[in-house]
NUFIVO-562485 format. One line per 4 residues: number of its first residue (from 1); their letters; for each residue x, y, z of N, C-alpha, C. Coordinates in pm, 1 decimal, padded with zeros to 6 digits. Example, Ala and Ser with C-alpha at 12.3 -4.5 7.8 and 13.67 -1.06 7.14 Angstrom:
2
1	as	01319.0 -00569.0 00780.0 01230.0 -00450.0 00780.0 01320.0 -00330.0 00780.0; 01285.0 -00225.0 00708.0 01367.0 -00106.0 00714.0 01290.0 00003.0 00787.0 $
***
This chain:
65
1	xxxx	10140.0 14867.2 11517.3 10213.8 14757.5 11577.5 10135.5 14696.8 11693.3; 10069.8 14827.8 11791.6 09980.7 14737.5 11867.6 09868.1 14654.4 11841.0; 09824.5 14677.4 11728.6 09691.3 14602.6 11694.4 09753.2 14486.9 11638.0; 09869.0 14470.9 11537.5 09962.8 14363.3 11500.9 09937.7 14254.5 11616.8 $
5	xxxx	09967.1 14302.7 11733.7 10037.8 14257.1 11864.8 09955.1 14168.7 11952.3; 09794.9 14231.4 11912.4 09705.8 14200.0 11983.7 09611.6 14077.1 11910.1; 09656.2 14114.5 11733.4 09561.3 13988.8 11658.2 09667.7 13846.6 11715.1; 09830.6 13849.7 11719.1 09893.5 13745.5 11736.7 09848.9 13732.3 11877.7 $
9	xxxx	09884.6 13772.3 11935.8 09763.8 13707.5 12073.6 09666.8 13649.5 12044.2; 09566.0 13704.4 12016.9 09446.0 13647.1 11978.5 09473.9 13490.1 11927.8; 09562.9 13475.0 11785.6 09600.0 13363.2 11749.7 09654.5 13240.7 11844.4; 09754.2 13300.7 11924.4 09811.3 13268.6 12031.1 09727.1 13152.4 12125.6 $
13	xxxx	09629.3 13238.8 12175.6 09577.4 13209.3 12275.7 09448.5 13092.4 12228.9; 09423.3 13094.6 12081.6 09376.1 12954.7 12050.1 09456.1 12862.1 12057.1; 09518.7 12830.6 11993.9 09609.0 12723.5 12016.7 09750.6 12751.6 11986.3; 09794.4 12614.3 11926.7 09998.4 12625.4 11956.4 09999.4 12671.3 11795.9 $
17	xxxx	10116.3 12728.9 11791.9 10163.6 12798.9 11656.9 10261.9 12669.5 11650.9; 10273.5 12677.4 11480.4 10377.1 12574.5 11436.2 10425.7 12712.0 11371.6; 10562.0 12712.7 11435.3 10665.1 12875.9 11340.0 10677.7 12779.4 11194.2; 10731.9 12654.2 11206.4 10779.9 12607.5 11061.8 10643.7 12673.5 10963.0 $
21	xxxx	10513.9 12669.9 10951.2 10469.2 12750.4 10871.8 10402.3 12865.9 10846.6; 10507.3 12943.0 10934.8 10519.9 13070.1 10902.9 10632.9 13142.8 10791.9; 10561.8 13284.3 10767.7 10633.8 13345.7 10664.1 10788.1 13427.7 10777.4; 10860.6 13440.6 10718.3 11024.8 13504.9 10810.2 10980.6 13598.5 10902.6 $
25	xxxx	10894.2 13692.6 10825.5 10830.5 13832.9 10860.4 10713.7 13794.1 10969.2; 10651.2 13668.8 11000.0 10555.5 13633.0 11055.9 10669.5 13581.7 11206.7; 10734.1 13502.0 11163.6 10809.5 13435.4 11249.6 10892.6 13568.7 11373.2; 10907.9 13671.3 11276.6 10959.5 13768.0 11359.6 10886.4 13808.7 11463.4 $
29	xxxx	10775.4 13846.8 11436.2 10648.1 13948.5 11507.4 10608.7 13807.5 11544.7; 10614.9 13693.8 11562.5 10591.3 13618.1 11690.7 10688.7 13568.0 11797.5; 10827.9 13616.8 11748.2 10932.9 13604.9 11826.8 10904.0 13752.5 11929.4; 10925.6 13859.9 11841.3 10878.1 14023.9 11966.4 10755.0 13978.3 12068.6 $
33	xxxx	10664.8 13876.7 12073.2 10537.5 13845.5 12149.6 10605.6 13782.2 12333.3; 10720.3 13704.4 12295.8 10796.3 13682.7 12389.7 10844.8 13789.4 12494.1; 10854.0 13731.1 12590.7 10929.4 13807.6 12721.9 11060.5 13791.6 12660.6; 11150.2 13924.9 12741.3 11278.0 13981.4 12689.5 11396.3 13837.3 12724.8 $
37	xxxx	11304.5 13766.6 12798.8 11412.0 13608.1 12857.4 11420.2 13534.0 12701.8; 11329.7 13515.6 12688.5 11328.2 13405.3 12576.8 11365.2 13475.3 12461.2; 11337.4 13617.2 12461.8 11356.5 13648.0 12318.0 11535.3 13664.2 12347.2; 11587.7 13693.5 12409.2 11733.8 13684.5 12449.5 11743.7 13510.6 12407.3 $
41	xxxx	11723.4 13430.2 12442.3 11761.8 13281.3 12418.9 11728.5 13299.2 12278.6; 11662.7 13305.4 12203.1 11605.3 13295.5 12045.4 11724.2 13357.4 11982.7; 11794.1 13510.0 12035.3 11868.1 13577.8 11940.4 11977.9 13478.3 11988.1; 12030.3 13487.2 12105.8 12146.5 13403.6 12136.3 12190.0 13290.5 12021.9 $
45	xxxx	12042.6 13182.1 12022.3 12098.4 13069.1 11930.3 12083.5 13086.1 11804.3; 11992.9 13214.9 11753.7 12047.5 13242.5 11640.2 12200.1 13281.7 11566.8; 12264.9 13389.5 11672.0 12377.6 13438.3 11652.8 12453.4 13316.7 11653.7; 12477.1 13215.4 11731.6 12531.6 13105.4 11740.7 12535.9 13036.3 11633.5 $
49	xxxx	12412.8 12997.1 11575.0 12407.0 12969.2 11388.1 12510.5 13044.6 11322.9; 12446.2 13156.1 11325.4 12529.3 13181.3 11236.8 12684.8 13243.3 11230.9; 12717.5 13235.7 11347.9 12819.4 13247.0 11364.9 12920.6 13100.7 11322.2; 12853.8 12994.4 11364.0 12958.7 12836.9 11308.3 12902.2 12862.9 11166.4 $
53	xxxx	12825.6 12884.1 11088.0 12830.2 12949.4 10959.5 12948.2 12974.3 10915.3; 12921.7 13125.5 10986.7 13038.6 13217.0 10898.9 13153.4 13111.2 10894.0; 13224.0 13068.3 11050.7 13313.0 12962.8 11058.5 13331.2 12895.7 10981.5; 13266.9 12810.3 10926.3 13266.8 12741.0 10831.6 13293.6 12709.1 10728.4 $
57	xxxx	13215.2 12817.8 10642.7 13238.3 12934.2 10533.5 13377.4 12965.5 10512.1; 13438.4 13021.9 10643.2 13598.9 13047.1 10656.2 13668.9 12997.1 10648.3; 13667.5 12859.0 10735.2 13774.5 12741.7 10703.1 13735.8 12676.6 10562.8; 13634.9 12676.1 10532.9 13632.1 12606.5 10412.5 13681.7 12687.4 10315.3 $
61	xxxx	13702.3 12804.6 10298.6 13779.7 12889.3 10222.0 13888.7 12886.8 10234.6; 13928.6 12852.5 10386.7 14147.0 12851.8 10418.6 14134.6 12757.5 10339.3; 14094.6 12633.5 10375.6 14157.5 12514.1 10308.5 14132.0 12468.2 10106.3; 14043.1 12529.1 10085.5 14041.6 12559.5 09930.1 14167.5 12680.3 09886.2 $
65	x	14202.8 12752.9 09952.5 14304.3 12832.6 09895.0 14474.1 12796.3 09889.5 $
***
């Protein structure tokens, strides 16, 4: 994991990453590269997704039934 840790640095520190083309599994292990601040904001607005998801999902199921 540390050597993982140290090639995305490496990448890093050339230039800007575009996440859109990254693989899920890539996108992850450059989200862990973050300080515990940001990676807290990242999960936050993830959970937030998918939480009006699920919502969604739900009411659109009350009202079909």
């Amino acid at each position: 994991m540390l050597i993982e840790k140290r090639n995305a640095l490496k990448c890093a520190s050339v230039g800007e990453i575009t996440i859109g083309d990254k693989s899920l599994t890539e996108k992850v292990k450059l989200i862990a590269l973050l300080d515990e601040d940001e990676k807290n904001v990242v999960f936050k607005m993830i959970d937030a997704f998918l939480t009006k998801k699920k919502f969604k999902e739900f009411f659109e199921q009350q009202l079909a039934s």
